[in-house]
C-alpha positions in Angstrom: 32.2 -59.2 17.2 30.8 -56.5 14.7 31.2 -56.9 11.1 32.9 -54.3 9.1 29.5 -53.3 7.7 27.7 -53.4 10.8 30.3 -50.7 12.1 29.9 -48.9 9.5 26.5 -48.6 9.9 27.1 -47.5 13.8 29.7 -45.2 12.6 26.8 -43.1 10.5 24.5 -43.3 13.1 26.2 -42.3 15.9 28.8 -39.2 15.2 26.9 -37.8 17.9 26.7 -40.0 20.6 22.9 -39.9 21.5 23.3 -42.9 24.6 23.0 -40.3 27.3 19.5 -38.1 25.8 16.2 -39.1 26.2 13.9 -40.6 23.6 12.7 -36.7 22.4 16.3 -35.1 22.5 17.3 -38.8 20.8 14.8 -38.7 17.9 15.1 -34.5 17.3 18.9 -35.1 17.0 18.6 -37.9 14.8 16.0 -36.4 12.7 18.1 -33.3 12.6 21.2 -35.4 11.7 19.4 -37.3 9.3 18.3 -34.0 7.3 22.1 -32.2 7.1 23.6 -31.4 3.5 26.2 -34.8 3.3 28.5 -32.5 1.5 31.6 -31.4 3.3 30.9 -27.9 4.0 34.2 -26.1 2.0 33.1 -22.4 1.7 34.8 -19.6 2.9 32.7 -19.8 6.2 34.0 -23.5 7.6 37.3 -22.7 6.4 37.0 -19.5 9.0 35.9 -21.5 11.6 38.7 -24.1 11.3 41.5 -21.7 10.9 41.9 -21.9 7.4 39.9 -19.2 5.4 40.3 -19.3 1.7 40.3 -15.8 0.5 40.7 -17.2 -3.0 37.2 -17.9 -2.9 35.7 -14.4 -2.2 38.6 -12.4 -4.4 38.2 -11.0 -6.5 34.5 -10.2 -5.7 32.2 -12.1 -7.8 31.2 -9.7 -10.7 27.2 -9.8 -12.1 27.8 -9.8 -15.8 26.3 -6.5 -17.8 23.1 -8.5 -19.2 22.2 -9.9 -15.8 22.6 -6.5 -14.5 20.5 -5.2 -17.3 17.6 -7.9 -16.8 17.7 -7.1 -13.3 17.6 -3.1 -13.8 14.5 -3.7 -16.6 12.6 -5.7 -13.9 13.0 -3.3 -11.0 12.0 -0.2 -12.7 8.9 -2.3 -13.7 8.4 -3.4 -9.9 9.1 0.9 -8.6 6.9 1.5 -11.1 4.0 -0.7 -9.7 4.8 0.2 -5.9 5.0 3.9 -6.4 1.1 3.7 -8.6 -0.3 1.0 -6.7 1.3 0.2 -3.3 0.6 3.0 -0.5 2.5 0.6 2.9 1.0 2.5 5.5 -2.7 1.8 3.9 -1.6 -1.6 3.9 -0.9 -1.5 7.1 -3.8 0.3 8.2 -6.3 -2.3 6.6 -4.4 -5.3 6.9 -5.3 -5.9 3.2 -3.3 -5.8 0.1 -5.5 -4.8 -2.8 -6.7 -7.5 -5.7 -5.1 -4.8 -7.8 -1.9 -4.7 -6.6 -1.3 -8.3 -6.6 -2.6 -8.3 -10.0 -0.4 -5.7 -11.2 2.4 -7.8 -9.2 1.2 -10.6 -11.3 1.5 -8.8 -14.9 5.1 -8.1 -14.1 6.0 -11.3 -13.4 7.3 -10.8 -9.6 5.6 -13.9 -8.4 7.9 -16.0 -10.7 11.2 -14.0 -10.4 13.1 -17.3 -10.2 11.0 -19.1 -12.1 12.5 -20.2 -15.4 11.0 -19.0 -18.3 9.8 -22.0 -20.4 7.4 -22.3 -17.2 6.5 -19.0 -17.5 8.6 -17.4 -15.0 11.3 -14.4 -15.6 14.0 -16.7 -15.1 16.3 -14.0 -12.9 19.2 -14.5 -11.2 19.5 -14.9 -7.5 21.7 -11.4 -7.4 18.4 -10.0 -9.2 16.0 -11.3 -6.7 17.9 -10.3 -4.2 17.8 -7.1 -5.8 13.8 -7.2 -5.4 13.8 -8.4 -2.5 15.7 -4.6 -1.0 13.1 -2.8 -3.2 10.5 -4.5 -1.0 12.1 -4.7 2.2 12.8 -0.5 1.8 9.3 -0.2 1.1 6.6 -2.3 2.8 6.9 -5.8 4.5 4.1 -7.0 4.1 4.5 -6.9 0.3 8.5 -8.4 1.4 7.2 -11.4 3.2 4.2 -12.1 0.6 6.5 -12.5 -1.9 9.2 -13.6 -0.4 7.3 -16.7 1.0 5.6 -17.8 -1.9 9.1 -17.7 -3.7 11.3 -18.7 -1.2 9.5 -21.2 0.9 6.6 -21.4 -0.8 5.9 -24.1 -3.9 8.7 -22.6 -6.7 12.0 -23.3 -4.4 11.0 -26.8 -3.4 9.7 -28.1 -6.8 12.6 -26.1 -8.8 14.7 -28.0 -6.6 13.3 -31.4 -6.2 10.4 -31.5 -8.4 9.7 -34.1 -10.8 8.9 -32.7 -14.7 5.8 -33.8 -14.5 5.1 -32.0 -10.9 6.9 -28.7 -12.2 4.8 -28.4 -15.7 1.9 -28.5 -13.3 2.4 -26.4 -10.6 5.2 -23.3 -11.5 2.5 -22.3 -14.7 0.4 -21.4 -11.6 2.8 -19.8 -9.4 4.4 -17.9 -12.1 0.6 -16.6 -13.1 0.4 -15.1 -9.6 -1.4 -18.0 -7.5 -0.3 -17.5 -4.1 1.6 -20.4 -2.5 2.7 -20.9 1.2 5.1 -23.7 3.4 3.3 -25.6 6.3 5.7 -27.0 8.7 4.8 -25.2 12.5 2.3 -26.9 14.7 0.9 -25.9 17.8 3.7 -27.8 19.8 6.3 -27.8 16.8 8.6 -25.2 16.1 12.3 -26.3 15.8 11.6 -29.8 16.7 10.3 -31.6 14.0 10.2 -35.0 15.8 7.0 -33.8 17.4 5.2 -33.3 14.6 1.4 -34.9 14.9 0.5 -34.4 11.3 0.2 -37.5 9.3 -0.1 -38.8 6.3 -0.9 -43.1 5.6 -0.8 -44.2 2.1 -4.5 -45.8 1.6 -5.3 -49.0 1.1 -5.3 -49.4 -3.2 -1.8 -47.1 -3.1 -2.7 -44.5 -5.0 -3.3 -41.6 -2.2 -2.2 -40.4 0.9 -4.5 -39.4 3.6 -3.4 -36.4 5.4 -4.8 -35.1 8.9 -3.5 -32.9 11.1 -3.1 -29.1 11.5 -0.6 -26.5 10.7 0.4 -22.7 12.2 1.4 -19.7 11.5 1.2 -20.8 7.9 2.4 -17.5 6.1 0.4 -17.1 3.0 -1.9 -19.8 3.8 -4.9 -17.6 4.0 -4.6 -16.8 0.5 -2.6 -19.7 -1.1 -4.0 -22.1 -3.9 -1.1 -24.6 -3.0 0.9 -25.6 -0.1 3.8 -27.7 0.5 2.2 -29.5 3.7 5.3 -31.4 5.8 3.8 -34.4 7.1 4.9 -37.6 9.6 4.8 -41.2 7.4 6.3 -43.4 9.6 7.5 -46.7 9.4 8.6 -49.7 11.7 11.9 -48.5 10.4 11.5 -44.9 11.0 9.4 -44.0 13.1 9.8 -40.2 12.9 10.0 -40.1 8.8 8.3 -37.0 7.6 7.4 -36.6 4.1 6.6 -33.1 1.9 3.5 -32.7 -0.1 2.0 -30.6 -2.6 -1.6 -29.6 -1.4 -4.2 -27.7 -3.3 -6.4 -25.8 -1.0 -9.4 -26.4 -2.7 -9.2 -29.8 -1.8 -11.9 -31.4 0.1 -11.0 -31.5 4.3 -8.6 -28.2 3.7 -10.1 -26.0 5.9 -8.4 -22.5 6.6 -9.5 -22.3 10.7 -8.3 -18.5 11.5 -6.3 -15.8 9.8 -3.2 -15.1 12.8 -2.9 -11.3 13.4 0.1 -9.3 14.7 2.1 -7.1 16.1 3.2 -6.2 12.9 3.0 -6.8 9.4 -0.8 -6.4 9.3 -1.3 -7.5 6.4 0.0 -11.0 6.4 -2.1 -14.0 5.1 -1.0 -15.9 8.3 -3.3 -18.5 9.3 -3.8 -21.8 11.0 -4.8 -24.7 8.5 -6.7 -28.1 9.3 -6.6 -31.1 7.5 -9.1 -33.5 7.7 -8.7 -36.7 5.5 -7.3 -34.9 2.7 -7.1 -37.3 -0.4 -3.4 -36.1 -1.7 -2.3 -38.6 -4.6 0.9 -40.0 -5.0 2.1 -38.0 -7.8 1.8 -35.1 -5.6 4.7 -35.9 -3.3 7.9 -33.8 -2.9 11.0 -35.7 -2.9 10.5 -38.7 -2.2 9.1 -40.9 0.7 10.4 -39.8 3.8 12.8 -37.0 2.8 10.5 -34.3 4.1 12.9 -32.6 6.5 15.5 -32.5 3.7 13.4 -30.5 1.2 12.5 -27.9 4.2 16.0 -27.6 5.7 17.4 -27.7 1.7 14.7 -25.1 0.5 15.9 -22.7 3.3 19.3 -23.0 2.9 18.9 -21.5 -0.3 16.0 -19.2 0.4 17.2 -18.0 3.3 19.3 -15.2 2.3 16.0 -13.3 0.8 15.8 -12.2 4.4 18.7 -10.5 5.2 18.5 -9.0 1.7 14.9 -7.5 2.4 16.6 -5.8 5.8 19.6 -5.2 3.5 16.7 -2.6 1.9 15.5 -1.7 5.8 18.8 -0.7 6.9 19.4 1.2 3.8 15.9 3.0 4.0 16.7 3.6 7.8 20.1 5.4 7.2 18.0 7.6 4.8 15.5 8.7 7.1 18.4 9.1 10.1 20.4 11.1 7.8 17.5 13.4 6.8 17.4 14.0 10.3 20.3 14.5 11.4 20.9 17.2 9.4 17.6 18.8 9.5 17.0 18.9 13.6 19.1 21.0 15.7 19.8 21.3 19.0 22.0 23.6 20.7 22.9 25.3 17.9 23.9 22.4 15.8 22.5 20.1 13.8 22.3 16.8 15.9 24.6 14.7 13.6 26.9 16.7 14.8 26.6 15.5 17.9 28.6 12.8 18.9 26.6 10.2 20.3 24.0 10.4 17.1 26.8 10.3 14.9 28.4 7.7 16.2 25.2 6.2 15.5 25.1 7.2 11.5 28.4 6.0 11.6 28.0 2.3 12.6 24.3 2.3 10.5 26.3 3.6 7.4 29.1 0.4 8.1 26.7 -2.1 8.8 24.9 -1.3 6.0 27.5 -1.7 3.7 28.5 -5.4 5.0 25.3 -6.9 4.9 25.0 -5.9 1.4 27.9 -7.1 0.5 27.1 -10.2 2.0 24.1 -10.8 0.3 25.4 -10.2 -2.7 28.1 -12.5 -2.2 25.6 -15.8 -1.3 23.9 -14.4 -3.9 26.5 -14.4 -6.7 27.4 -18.1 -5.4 24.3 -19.2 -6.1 24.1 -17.9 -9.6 27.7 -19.7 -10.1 26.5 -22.9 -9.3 22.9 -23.8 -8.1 23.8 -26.4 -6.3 26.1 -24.4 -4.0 26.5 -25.2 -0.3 25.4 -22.2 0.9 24.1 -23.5 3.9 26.5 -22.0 6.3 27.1 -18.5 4.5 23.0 -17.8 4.1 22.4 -18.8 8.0 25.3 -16.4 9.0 24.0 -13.8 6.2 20.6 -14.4 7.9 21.2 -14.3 11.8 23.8 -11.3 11.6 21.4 -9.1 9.1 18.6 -9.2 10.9 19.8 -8.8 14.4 22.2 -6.0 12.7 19.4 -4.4 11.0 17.1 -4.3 14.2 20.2 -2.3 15.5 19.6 -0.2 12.9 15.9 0.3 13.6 16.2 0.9 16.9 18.5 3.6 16.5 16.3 5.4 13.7 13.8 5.0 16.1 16.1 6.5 18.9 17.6 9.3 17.0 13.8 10.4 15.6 12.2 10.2 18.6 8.8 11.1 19.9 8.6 10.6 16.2 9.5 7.6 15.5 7.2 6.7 17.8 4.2 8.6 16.3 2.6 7.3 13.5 3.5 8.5 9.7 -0.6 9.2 9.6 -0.8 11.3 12.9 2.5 13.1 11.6 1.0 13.5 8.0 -2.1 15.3 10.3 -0.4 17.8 12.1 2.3 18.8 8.8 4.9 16.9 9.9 7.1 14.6 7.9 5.4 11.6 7.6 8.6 9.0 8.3 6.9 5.5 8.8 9.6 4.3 11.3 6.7 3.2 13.7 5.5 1.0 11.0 9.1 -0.2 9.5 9.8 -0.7 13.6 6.7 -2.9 14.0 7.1 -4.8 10.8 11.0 -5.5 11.5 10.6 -7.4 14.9 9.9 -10.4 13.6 13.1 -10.9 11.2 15.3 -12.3 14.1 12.5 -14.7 14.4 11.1 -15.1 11.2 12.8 -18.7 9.0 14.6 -19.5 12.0 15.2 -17.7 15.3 18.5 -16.1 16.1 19.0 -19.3 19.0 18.4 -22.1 16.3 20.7 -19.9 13.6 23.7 -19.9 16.3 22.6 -23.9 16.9 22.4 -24.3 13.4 25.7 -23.0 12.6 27.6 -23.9 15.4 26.9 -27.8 13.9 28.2 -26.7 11.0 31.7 -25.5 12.4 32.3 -28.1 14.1 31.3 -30.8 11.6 35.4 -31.5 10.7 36.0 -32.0 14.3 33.1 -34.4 14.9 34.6 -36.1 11.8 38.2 -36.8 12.9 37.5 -37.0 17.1 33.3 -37.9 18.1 34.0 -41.5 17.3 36.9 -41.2 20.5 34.7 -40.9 22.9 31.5 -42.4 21.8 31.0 -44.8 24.4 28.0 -46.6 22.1 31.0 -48.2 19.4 33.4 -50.9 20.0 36.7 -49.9 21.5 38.8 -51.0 18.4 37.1 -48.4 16.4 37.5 -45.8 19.1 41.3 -46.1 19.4 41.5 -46.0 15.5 39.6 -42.7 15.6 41.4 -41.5 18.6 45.2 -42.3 16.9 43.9 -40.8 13.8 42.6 -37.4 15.5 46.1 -37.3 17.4 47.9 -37.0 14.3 46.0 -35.0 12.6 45.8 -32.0 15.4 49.6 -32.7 16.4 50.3 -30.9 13.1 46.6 -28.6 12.9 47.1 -27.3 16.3 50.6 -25.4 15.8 49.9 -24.1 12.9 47.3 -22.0 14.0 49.8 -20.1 16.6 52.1 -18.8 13.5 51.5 -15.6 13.0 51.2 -14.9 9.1 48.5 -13.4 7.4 46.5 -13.6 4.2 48.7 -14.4 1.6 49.0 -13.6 -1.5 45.2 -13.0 -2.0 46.1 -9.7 0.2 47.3 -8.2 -3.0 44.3 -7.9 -4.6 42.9 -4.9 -2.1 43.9 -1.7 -1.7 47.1 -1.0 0.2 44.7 0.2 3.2 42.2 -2.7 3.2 45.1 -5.3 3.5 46.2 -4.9 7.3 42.6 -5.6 7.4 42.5 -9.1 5.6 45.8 -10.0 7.3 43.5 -9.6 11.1 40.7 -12.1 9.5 43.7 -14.5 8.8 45.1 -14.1 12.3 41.5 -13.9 14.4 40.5 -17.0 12.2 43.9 -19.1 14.0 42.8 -18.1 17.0 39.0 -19.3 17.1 39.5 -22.0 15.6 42.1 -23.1 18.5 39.9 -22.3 21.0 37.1 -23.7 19.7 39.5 -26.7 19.6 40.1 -26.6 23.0 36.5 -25.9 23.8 35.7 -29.2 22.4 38.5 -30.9 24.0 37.6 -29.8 27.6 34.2 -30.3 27.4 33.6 -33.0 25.4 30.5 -34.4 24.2 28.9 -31.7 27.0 29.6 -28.8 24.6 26.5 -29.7 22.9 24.6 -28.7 25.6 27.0 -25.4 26.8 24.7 -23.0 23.9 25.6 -19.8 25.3 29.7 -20.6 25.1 28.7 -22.1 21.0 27.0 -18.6 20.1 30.0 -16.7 21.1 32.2 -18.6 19.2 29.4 -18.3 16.6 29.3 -14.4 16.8 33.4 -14.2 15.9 33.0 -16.6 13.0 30.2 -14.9 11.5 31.6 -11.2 12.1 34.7 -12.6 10.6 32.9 -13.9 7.7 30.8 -10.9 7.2 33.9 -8.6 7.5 35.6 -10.6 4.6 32.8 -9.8 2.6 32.9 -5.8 3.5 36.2 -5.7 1.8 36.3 -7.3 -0.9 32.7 -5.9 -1.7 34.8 -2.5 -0.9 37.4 -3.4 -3.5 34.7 -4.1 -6.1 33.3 -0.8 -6.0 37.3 0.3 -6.0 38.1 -1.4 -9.3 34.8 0.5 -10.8 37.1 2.9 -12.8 34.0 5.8 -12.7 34.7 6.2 -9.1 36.2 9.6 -7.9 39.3 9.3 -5.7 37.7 11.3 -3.1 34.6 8.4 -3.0 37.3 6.0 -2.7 39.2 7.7 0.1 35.6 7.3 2.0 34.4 4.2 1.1 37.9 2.8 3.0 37.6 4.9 5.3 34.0 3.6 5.9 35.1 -0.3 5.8 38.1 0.3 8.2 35.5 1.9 10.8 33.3 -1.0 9.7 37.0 -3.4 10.7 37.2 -1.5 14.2 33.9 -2.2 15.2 34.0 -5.4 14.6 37.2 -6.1 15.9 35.8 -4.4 18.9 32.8 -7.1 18.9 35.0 -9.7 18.4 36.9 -9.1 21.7 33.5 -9.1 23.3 33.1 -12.3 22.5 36.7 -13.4 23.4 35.6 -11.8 27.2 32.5 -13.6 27.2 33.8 -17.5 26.4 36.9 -16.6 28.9 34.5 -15.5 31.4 32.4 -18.6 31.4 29.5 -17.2 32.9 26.7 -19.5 31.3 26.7 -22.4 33.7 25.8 -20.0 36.5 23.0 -18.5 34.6 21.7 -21.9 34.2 21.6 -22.7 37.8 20.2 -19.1 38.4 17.2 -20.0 35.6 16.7 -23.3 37.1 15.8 -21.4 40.8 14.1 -19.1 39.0 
């Protein structure tokens, strides 16, 4: 018989049961499992996906004090300043270069250390602030976006702000701060979500004092130009075989070989590149850490820097609604201008809505972050990340729609003929790769659909493991009973918010009260989803990204209100503003009601085992 620490030892091991996989699904789950925030997830996102969202948290809407919103306003009239003198995005895009100058000029400003506290000679901003930069750049080039974006958010300053030693931050966030590019190396040729088949690796040499590192890395953004890199590398043991381990790397280093700058589709101008390492000395003092955490310095480092990206389409969208606008009004067909028509205005309509949410959601993660840096954000930045960039491609291909033959034409070949020269050609090339970009919209529903059901694995996965002792299994199975014979009918009553309903306008409550009600009922049938299936609803994706989708436009709609009723309480505001701005976040409600019943359809309908058999013949 098992000892109690031996179980113990099962029972962290296997909340998943992993008996039925294969050795590579086996050792990507575990490595996966291995790498998750221990924290139980309390935000306001879990509690929407277990029925029990805690408005209390989001109202009143966090509130950036007047000298962070000074600091913030100082630093982007500094950065407008630069990008209207120095950056010209469709010369970017057209050379696939950005100028020595500009990323000098970047430099003097300090916008390669936005983060970066000052007595290491960074600005020391808030996350709201670079979040704030981060829509500057996304409305204006994406190239300049994703430069900056992954030196700062990937790149060196995230990981060694958060796990740096003193020693390792003195040295290296000087340098980043200064304006030396840095870049994150984690993709190989056959690695993209699944780390356990990474082939880079690093052995410590024989007198202990280095680490040997070969291998090779792509699509490593910023690579091409970087003077560091944080290099994520295999160092196995007999214990764990699959440990991987994050390094600082200087490219100047002897065996650091930059093989080929990656070109694309769009973005033209990315420093994207596939890097070789050939016995590269890196010493001891150099790791990230510690000794086989690797995968939890990536996975932690984009948690947090994840929600740069749906801020920089936060500054698309907006920049998009512009140009539709302009439009709209100025073209006319049949006598009219075309926003008067009601299929393009239905158009403006749902741009102008989703527009408004994603900003509000951004802000929100945002403000959490500057609350407390250790936040769990994990779940609100992945949902902030998946719907903004799928929502803001929405939006591009509509502005793309709506202008055209030209939107399709370039803003040079308009500028030729003495037309207007929109760039939504370039904004539609540059914008593809943001559902793909720091994890794909597939992983994002993966990722998050762990998440939500994380309570559930807690009280019922040790029930039907079939890898633990049947004594523990009919503990875990008597405890799950009584805890869902009270969670399960609570989530048919019918009542609504709460008292936190009282702190939005009279025509924004109804509103809350349907999050408080839709939340009851997803979280039931995700319930019930997990009862029928089983440990097989790991495998049914399609059925966990529509539950996903209601969780996430539940979480997002939240964040439209009470972002709504922050601009309310600003006492400047006309009534007639406010009369739109509700009027704007109840469309915004509608629609995504309407979404939400799509989803509803689809997990009633059940069609994704059929379209598995029909991919399989195909």
């Amino acid at each position: 018989m098992k000892t109690t620490l031996e179980e113990n030892k099962t029972e962290k091991k296997t909340l998943i049961d992993t008996s039925r996989m294969n050795a590579g699904q086996r050792a990507a789950l575990e490595m996966a499992e291995a790498a998750r925030d221990e924290r139980r997830n309390t935000g306001l996102a879990a509690g929407i996906f277990f029925g029990e969202p805690d408005f209390d948290k989001l109202l009143p809407f966090p509130k950036q004090s007047v000298e962070d919103h000074d600091q913030g306003d100082a630093f982007l009239h500094r950065l407008e300043l630069v990008l209207d003198k120095y950056a010209d995005p469709d010369a970017i895009d057209a050379t696939g270069e950005i100028s020595d100058v500009l990323l000098g000029e970047l430099a003097m400003i300090g916008a390669f250390g936005i983060k970066i506290p000052v007595k290491y000679g960074g600005l020391g901003l808030s996350q709201t602030n670079y979040s704030r930069a981060a829509m500057l750049l996304g409305s204006r080039c994406g190239n300049l976006a994703a430069l900056l974006s992954a030196h700062q958010s990937i790149g060196a300053p995230q990981p060694l702000i958060l796990f740096g030693t003193e020693e390792q931050k003195a040295k290296y966030l000087p340098r980043c701060a200064k304006g030396e590019i840095s870049a994150f190396a984690l993709t190989e040729n056959d690695v993209g979500s699944d780390p356990a088949r990474m082939k880079t690796e690093a052995k410590l040499d024989a007198d202990g004092t280095h680490y040997i590192l070969n291998g090779e890395k792509l699509w490593c953004t910023n690579g091409t130009k970087a003077g560091m890199i944080v290099v994520m590398a295999k160092t196995p043991t007999a214990e764990k075989p699959h440990a991987t381990t994050a390094f600082i790397v200087e490219t100047n280093w002897p065996g650091v070989d930059i093989l080929h700058r990656c070109r694309f589709m769009g973005l033209k101008a990315l420093y994207n590149g596939v890097i070789h390492f050939e016995n590269v000395r890196v010493p001891v003092a150099n790791v990230l850490g510690g000794v086989g955490r690797g995968l939890k310095v990536a996975l932690t480092t984009l948690n947090t820097g994840r929600i740069t990206l749906p801020a920089a389409c936060t500054g698309l969208s907006k920049r998009c609604l512009e140009i539709s606008t302009r439009w709209a009004r100025s073209r006319e067909q049949w006598g009219q201008p075309i926003g008067r028509h009601a299929a393009i205005a239905d158009k403006l309509s749902r741009m102008a809505a989703d527009t408004f949410a994603m900003e509000g959601v951004v802000r929100y993660v945002s403000a959490m972050v500057d609350r407390d840096k250790n936040a769990d954000v994990r779940l609100e930045a992945a949902i902030g990340k998946l719907w903004g960039s799928e929502k803001s491609w929405r939006i591009m291909d509509d502005t793309m729609q709506m202008r055209g033959g030209r939107g399709f034409e370039t803003a040079a070949s308009l500028k030729a003929r003495g037309d207007v020269p929109e760039p939504v050609e370039r904004l539609f090339r540059d914008s593809r790769i943001n559902t793909i970009f720091e994890g794909s919209s597939e992983i994002m529903r993966l990722f998050i659909a762990r998440e939500a059901l994380e309570p559930h694995l807690r009280l019922g996965a040790e029930a039907v493991n079939p890898t633990l002792s049947w004594k523990v299994r009919a503990k875990a199975a008597l405890r799950a009973a009584r805890f869902y014979s009270l969670w399960y009918p609570m989530k048919w009553l019918p009542f609504g918010a709460g008292d936190s309903r009282e702190l939005l306008h009279p025509a924004l409550q109804f509103d809350l009260d349907a999050i408080a009600r839709l939340s009851r009922v997803l979280a039931r049938r995700l319930f019930l989803a997990m009862a029928m299936n089983g440990p097989k609803l790991e495998k049914r994706q399609i059925l966990l990204g529509h539950f996903v989708d209601v969780g996430a436009e539940l979480f997002v709609w939240s964040c439209a209100l009470a972002h709504a009723q922050f601009k309310v309480n600003d006492s400047s505001m006309p009534e007639v503003e406010i009369d739109k701005l509700v009027r704007l976040v109840r469309f915004f409600g509608r629609t995504t009601r309407e979404r939400i019943a799509t989803s509803f359809r689809h997990i009633k309908e059940n069609l994704d085992a059929e379209s598995w058999r029909v991919a399989q013949e195909v």
